[in-house]
C-alpha positions, 0 to 999 in steps of 0.5 A, a space after each residue: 913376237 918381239 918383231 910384231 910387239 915393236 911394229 904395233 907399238 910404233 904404229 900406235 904412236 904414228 897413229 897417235 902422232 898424227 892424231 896430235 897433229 891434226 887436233 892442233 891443227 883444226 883446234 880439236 881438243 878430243 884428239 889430243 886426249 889419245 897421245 896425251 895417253 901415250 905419252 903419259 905410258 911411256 913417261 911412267 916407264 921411262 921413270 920406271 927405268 930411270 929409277 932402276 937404272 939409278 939404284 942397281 945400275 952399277 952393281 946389279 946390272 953391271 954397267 960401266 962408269 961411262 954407261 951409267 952416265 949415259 944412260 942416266 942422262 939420256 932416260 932423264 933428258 928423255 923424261 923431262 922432254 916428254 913432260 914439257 911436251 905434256 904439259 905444253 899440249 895439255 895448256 894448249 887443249 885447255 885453251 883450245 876447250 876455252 876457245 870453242 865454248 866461247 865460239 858456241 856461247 857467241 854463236 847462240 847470242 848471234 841467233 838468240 831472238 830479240 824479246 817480243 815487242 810489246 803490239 805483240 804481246 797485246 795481240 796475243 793477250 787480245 786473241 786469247 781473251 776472244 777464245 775464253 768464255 766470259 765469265 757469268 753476270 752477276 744476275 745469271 748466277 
């Protein structure tokens, strides 16, 4: 069970992993919502860890000088890689979003129309004068 746990975890990350790469790559922000996810799971276990490590390590856990050094340091340095990494793609998505709506909002000023010319609209204000009836004389009524 544990084999199988592992082997779905790992590849939830690769998948994830790769997602990242391609969303940086083709400058899709969507993409990188899933491994900011990930991530995000595994910096709140490793913060979890890190807290019980810090405060029952020595006694309740019974590890040694050297290994409670070292698993401090290794769970921190892990936690705070894993939040630079964080924040570093979520300025990169945040730029990315920036970036294609302002590639959309320049795209629609390409195909925005130009107004009317005037001749025009004196043509079409001509056209629907001869389509009404005039109104009556003022003998008729």
């Amino acid at each position: 069970r544990i084999t199988i746990s592992l082997g779905v975890l790992i590849f939830i990350q690769i998948f994830v992993n790769f997602l990242l790469t391609v969303g940086a790559m083709r400058k899709f922000p969507s993409f990188l919502l899933p491994w900011l996810g990930v991530q995000s799971g595994n910096l709140a276990v490793s913060m979890v860890c890190l807290v019980v490590v810090m405060f029952f390590g020595k006694i309740h856990l019974g590890l040694s000088s050297s290994e409670y050094g070292a698993s401090l340091l290794l769970l921190s340095t892990f936690t705070l890689v894993t939040f630079f990494c964080c924040v570093v793609v979520i300025q990169f998505r945040k730029e990315a979003v920036v970036g294609s709506r302002r590639q959309l909002r320049d795209l629609v000023e390409v195909f925005k129309l130009p107004p009317p010319a005037y001749s025009e609209l004196d043509l079409q204000r001509d056209c629907n004068d001869c389509l009404e009836d005039p109104p009556p004389q003022y003998n008729e009524a």
